[in-house]
N, C-alpha and C positions, 0 to 999 in steps of 0.2 A: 268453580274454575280451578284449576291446573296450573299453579303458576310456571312458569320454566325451571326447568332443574336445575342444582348449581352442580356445575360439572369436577371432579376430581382434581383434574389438572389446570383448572382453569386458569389460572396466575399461568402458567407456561404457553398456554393457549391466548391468552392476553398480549403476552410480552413477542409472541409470532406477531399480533396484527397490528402493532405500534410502528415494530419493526419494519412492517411493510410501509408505514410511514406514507398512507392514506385517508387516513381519518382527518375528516373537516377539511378537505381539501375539495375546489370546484369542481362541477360537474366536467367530463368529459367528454367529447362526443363519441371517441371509441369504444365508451360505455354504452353509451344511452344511445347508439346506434343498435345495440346488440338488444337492450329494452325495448325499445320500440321496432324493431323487427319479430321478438318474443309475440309481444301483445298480438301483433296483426297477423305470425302464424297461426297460434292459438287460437286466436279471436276471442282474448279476454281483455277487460277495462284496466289492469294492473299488470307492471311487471318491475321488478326490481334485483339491483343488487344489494344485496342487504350485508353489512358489516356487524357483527355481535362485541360490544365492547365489553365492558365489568358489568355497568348498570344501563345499559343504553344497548336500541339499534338505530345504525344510522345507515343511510343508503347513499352509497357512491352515484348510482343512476334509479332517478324514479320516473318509471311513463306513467302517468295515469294517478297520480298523485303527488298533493302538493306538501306533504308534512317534508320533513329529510331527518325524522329521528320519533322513535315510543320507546318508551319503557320497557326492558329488557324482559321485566316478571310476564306481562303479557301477549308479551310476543310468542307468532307461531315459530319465527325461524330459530327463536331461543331450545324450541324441541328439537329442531331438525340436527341441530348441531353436536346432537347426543350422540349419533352414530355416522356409518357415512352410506346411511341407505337412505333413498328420499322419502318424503314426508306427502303423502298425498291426505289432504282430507276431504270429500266430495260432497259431502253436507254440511258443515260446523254446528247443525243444531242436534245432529244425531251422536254427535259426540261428545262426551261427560266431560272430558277435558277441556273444550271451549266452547260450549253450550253458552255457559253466562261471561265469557269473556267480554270484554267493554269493544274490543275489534269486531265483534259477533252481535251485541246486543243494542251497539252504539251506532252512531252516523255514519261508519265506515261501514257497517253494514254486509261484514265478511261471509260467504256462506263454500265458498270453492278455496282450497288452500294447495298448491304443491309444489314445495322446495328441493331441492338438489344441494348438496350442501359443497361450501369451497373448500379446497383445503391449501394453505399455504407452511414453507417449512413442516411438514409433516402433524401442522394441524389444523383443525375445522374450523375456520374462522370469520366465518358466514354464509351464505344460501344465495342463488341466484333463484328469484322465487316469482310464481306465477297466483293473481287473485281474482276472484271473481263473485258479485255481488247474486249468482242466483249457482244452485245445488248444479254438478255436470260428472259426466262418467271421465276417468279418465283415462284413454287404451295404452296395452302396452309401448305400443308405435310413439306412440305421445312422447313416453314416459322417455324412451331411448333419444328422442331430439330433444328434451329439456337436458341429458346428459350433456348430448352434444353443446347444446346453449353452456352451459354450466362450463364447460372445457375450454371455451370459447372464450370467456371471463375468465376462468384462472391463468390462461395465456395471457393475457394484457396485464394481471396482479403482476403476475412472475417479470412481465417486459419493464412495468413500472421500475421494479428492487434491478433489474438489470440497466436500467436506465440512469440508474440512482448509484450504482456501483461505475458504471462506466463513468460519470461523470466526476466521481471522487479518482479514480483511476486516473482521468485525464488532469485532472488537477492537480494531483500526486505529479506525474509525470513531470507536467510544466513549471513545478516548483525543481524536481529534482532534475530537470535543463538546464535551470538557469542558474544552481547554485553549482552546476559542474560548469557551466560557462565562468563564470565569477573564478572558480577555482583556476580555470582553465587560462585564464585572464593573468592571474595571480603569477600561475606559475613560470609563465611566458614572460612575464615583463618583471618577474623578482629581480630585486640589484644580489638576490644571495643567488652561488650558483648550486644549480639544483638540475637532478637527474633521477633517475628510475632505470634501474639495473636488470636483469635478470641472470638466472641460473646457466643461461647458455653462454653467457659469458658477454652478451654486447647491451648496450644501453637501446631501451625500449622508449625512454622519451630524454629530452635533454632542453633546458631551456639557452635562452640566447647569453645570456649574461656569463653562463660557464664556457660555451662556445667559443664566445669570443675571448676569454680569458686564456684558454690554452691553443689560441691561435686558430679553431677549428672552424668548419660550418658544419652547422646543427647535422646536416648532411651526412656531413663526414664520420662523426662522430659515429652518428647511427649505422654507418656502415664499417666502423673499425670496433675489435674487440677490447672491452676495455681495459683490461689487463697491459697493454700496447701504448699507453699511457701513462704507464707506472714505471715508477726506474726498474731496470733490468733484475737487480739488488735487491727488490723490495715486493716483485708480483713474489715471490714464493709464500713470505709470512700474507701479503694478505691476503690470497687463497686461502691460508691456513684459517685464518682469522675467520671470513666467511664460512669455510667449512663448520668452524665450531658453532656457529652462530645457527646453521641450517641444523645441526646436531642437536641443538637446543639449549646453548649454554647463552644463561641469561645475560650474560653481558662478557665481552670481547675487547682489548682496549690495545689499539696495536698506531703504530705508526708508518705512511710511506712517503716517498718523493715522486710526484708526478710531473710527468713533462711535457712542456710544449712543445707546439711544432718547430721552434726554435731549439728545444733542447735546455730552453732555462727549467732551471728545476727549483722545486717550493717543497719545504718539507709540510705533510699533513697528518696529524693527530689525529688521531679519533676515537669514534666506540660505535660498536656492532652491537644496540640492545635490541635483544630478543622480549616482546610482547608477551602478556600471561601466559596466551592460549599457544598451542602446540603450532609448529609450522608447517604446511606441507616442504615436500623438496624444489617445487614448481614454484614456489614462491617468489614474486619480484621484492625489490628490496625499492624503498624513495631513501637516494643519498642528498643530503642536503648540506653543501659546503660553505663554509662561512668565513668569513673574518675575524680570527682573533683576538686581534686589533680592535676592529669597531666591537663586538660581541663583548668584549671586557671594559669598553667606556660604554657599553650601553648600560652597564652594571655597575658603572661609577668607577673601574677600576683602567686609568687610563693610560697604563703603562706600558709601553711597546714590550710585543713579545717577537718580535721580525728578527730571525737569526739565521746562516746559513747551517746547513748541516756538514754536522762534526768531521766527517770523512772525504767532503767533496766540497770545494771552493769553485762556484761557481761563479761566473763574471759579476751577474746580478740575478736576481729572485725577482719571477715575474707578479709578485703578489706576495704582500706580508702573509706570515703563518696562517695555514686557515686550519678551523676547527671541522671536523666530519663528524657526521652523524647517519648513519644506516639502517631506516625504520624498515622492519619486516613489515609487509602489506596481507595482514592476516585477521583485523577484525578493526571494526569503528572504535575500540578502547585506545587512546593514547596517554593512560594515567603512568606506567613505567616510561615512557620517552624522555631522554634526558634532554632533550632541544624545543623545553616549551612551546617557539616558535609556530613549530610543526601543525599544533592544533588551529593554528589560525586559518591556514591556507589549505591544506590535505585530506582531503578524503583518501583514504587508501584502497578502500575497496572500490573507487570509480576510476583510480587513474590507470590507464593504459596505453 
């Protein structure tokens, strides 16, 4: 006997049929539909799809047989998987190779053998195979519909790994729903106020808390440019300021007075940091405005910093000083962000 040859590649040819992530897994019927339609074109007592492991063959659908696994060394489909031409044997006693085989000389009493081999990700990772317990010719025509059988089966392997991908796909999906819900959630009802800028000059998202802080609706906001916002005084530097920041200058530290619809005015701090990675010019910006105040006793330092500004005495300031921060939305890294905060709530490549 002949035992099956160990194939070159085999650990890679292996590591294809894991992958497909069928082995030991129940029968199917869209298998064993296609076996048992085999047998009864044919009109032979066997038909199988045979998987080739390391040491082992096991069969996804066996008609006409009750094992579901033999030893790799003996197996016929262990040859077939040597090349990707089929394996016809039409007598097994006339041939040297599995003359004294134990499938040939044993209870299974093999004498007709011919495999088609499968191939999945670019390798042969087992045989859709036909047997028969007495010597038969086997015609070309044959030969051409066990192909077709055979195609018929690697279509269902391949639906399997797509079955198996759509499902981690949808799962992915449903995870990343609900964590931009959650965010979504976040940013809506933060007591900080928070917005999402862009290059064209108007706010792309706004939440309610800043809205109502400069007297606006979210509306409105969204339909006014935000620069229109900013004291008269103070849009030039912080154009500037953003300019530098789209330029690539790691960090930008400027200050302005914005105003409400009242016309109260609150002076605002801040810093424009710029992230590792390069910026596009299209880039949105998440502004995230804060309280100074609370922000400095969340830090244990509880000391008012509420002042008006130097050159304009205003009646009253509609909000102690607040602190800004201007994250470019250019990669999931938030390790340069100076407003720790941000990593809790932000994804920046999902908001829009």
């Amino acid at each position: 006997m002949l035992p099956a040859p160990e194939l070159k590649h085999d650990a890679e040819r292996v590591a294809a049929l894991h992958a497909l992530a069928v082995l030991d897994t129940p029968s199917e019927e869209r298998f064993d539909r296609l076996t048992r339609l085999a047998a009864q074109f044919f009109d032979v007592p066997i038909a199988l799809v045979s998987l080739i492991d390391t040491n082992r063959q096991w069969f996804k659908s066996c008609f006409g047989l009750e094992a579901t696994e033999t030893p790799r060394d003996i197996s016929f489909c262990g040859h077939t998987i040597t090349s990707d031409e089929m394996l016809v044997i039409e007598n097994a006693l006339d041939d040297s190779r599995f003359a004294d085989n134990p499938l040939v000389t044993g209870e299974l009493n093999i004498r007709f053998y011919a495999g088609q081999p499968l191939r999945f990700q670019d390798q042969l990772i087992g045989t859709f195979c036909l047997i028969d317990r007495e010597p038969r010719k086997f015609e070309e025509s044959a030969r051409d519909s066990l192909r077709d059988f055979a195609a018929a089966v690697e279509a269902e392997l391949n639906l399997v790994t797509q079955s198996e991908l759509n499902k981690k796909l949808f799962e992915s999906q449903a995870q990343q729903k609900k964590a931009q819900e959650e965010r979504d959630r976040i940013f809506t009802d933060s007591l900080d106020l928070l917005c999402v800028a862009g290059y064209d000059g108007y706010f792309q998202r706004i939440n309610k808390t800043l809205a109502k802080t400069l007297g606006y609706t979210v509306e409105e906001l969204l339909a006014t440019p935000f620069l229109e916002i900013v004291h008269p005084d103070d849009r030039v530097p912080t154009q500037l300021a953003i300019e530098k920041v789209a330029k690539g200058s790691d960090v930008v530290e400027f200050e302005n007075r914005n105003l409400s619809r009242t016309e109260r005015i609150a002076r605002l701090p801040g810093v424009h940091q710029r992230l590792r990675r390069a910026i596009p010019r299209s880039m949105r910006w998440v502004v995230i405005l804060r309280s100074a105040k609370r922000w400095r006793q969340r830090c244990g330092k509880a000391k008012p910093v509420s002042r008006p500004w130097s050159s304009i005495r205003p009646k009253r300031l509609f909000c102690s000083t607040l602190r800004i921060t201007v994250l470019p939305i250019a990669t999931k890294t938030h390790s340069t962000c100076s407003n720790l905060s941000a990593k809790r709530f932000l994804n920046p490549t999902r908001l829009s």
